[in-house]
N, C-alpha and C positions, 0 to 999 in steps of 0.2 A: 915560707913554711913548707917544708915535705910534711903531706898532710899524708895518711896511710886509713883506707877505710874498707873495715869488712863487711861483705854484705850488700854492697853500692848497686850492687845490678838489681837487689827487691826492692818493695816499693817507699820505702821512709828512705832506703840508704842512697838509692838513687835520685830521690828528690833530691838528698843533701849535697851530692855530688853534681848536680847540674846549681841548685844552688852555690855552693862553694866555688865554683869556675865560674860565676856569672859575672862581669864587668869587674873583675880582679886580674893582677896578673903579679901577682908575688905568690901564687901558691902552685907547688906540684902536687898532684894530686896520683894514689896509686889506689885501686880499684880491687881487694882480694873475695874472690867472690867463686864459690864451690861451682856457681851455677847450677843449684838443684830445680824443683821443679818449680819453682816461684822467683828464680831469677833468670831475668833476661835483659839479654844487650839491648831488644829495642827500647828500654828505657834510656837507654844513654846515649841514642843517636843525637841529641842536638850538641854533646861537649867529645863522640868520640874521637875525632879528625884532630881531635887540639893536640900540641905540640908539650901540653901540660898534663894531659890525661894520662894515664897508661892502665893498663888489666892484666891481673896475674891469677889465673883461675886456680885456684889450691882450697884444700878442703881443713879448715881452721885447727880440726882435730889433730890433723898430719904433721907435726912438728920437724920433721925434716923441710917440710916443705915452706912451711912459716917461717923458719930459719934462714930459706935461701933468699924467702921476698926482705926481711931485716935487714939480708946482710947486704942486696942489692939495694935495696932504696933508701936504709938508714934515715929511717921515718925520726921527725923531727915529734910528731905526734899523732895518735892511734883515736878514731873515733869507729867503734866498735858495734856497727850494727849484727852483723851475723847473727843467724838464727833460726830454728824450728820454731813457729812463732805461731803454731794452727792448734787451738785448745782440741778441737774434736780429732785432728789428725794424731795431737799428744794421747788422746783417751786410746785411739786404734792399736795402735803401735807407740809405747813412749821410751822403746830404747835410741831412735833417734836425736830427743829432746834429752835424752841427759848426756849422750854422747858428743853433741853438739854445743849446748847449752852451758854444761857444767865443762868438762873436758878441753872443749876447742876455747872457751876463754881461760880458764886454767894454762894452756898451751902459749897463749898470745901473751897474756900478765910475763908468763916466764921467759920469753924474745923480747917483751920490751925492756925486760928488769935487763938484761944482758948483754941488750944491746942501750943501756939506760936511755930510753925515750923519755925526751922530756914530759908528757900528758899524755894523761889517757884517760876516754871520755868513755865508760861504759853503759849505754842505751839498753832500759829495761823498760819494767811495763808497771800500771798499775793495780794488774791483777796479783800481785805478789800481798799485797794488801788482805784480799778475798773478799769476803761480801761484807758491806756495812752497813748497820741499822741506822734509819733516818732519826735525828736528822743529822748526824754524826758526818764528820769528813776526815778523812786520811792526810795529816800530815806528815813528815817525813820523820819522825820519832814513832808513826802509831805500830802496833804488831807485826810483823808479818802471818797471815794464816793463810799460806796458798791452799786451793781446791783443787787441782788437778795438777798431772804430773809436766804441763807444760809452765803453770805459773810457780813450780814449785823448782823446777830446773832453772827457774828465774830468780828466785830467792836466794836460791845456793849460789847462784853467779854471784850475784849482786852481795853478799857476805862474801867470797872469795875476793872481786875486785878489793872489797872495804878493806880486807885484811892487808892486801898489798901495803897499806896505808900505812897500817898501824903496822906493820912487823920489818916491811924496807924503807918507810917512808914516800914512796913512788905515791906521781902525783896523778892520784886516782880519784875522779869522780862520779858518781853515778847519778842516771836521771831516770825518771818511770812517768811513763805517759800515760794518760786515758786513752779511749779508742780513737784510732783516725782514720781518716777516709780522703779522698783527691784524686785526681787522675793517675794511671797506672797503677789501681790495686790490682792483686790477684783474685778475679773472680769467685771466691770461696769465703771471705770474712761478709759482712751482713752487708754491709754500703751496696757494692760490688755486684755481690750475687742478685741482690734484690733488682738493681738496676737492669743487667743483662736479661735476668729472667722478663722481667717486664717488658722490655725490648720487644723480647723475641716472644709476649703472648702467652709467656710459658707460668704454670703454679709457682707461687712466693711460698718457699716453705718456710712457716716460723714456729720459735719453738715454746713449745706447751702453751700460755697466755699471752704468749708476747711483752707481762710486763715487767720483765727483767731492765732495770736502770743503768744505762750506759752514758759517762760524758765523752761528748765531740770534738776532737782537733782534728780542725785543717790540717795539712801534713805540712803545708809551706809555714806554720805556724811551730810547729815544733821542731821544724829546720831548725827556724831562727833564736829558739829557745836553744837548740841544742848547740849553735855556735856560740852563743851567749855565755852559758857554761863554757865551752873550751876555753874563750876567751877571759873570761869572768869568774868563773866557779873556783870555789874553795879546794881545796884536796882535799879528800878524807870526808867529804859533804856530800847531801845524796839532794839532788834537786826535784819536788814533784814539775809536769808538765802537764794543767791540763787545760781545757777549752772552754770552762765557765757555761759548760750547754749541755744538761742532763734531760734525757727523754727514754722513754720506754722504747722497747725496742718497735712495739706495733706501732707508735706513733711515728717512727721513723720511715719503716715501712709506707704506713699510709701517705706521708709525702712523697714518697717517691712514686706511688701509682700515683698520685696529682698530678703530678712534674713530666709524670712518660705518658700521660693521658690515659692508663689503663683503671678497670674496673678493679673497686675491694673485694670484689667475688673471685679474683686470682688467688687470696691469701688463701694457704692452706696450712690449718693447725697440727704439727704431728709433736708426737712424742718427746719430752724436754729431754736434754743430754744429761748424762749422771753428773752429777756435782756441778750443776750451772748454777753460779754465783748467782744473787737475786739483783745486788747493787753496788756498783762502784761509784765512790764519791772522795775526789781530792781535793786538797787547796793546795795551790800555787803561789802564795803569798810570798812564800821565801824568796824564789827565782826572781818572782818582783821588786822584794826587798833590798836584794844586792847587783841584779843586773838588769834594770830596768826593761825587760820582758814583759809585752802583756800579748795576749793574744789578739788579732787585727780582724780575720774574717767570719763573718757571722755567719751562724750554722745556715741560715737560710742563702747567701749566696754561695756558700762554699758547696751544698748539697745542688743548686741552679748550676753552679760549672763543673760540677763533677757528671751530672747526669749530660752536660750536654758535650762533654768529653769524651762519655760512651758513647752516643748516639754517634760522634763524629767519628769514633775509631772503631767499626765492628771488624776491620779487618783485624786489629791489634788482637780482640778478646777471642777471635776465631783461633789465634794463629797460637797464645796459651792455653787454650783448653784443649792439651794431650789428649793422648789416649787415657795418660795416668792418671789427670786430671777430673777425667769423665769415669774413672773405674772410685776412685776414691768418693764422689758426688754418689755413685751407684751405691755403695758399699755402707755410706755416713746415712743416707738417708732413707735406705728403703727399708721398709717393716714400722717404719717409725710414724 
């Protein structure tokens, strides 16, 4: 298979990409990836040297430029990470998230349809859903009510892929995950930031009560769901992906000062973001139903090796937090 993946240098795409070369060798693998502020090559140091890999940095929106990687690599099939994928960075600035979001998979659907790719696997989220009353759970028939302009740039993908469906017949399917966390996040979503900050002794900022409900996947979890679907999945079918592990978000927090040995007297409550969802909750039964998916690592070891992944790489989280990185932290959270 010419597998074609956008997005492979962040951190879901590039799991999948070290995933997908692991102890295989029928597959070439091409890597398109803007390399914005959240993507980086040292995630892909352990598969770049292979003779299977390759990297074409183009920005998804750029349609000249997606055309040349098509027409060079003649992707057999498209799994579609790419993304502006930061709700608070969506609230700052959300011309990014539709430029991206709606635009650059707009762009890709229409190089696959042309250059007819057989499959194409579009990775969303399960905020496109928005908050749900307990004890209610989201399956893949339930509304979409996105809250913000970054889960809403996700909706309109995810109806835009669907349409491919219905209107070329192209075999599109789409999948929406809960939240996930593993090694190589970018220090900025909750897992991450929590972790480093406590490292380094520094305030856990969480927002308003902390009891906003969030479910858990491992990321090596939803790799394998998401090749599941490549291989498995319907066309024209949206698959949820989620981790069977819903926790408030303080409770999440508070394991993690367990886990780095730091005191609850770090947490510091500021100000909640406009439109932060209260609760997200999916069932996964379908994925299960038709491709024998379940998810394998339980939130408490996957939380033990992700925190002890930081601990072991503080060069790594030195060497992503920019300048832009530390201007946008200044900017998101101060006054709050």
């Amino acid at each position: 298979m010419r597998l074609l993946v956008t997005g492979g240098a962040g951190f879901i795409g590039s799991a999948f990409v070290r995933m997908a070369l692991r102890g295989v060798d029928d597959v070439q693998l091409c890597n398109l990836d803007a390399l914005t502020y959240a993507g980086n090559l040292e995630n892909l140091h352990p598969v770049a040297a292979g003779t299977r890999y390759r990297f074409e940095r183009a920005d998804i929106a750029d349609a000249a430029a997606v055309d040349r990687v098509f027409a060079s690599f003649q992707p057999d099939a498209v799994v579609h990470f790419a993304a502006e994928s930061h709700v608070d960075r969506s609230i700052l600035s959300p011309e990014p998230v539709v430029r991206t979001n709606l635009n650059g998979t707009f762009t890709l659907l229409e190089a696959a349809r042309r250059y007819k790719t057989q499959r194409f696997v579009h990775v969303s989220t399960d905020e496109v859903y928005g908050s749900i009353d307990e004890p209610h759970e989201a399956d893949e028939g339930y509304p979409l009510k996105a809250s913000s302009p970054y889960s809403a740039s996700k909706a309109g993908s995810d109806l835009l892929a669907l349409s491919y469906y219905a209107t070329y017949k192209m075999n599109v399917s789409v999948t929406r995950a809960s939240n996930n966390y593993g090694p190589y996040q970018f220090p900025e979503k909750l897992i991450p930031l929590m972790i480093a900050n406590a490292l380094e002794g520094k305030s856990l900022p969480v927002y308003g009560d902390g009891m906003q409900i969030r479910d858990w996947l491992y990321v090596e979890d939803h790799c394998r769901a998401i090749r599941a679907v490549l291989e498995k999945g319907r066309a024209g079918e949206v698959y949820n992906i989620g981790g069977s592990r819903a926790l408030p978000n303080i409770e999440v927090v508070k394991r993690i000062l367990a886990a780095t040995g730091r005191p609850e007297s770090l947490i510091r409550y500021v100000t909640d973001r406009p439109g932060h969802d209260r609760r997200y909750a999916l069932t996964s039964e379908k994925i299960g139903r038709e491709t024998g998916w379940k998810p394998e690592v339980e939130f408490e070891e996957g939380l033990e090796e992700t925190v002890r992944w930081y601990r072991d790489n503080a060069d790594w989280i030195a060497n992503v937090r920019s300048g832009a990185y530390r201007e946008f932290y200044e900017k998101n959270y101060a006054g709050r």
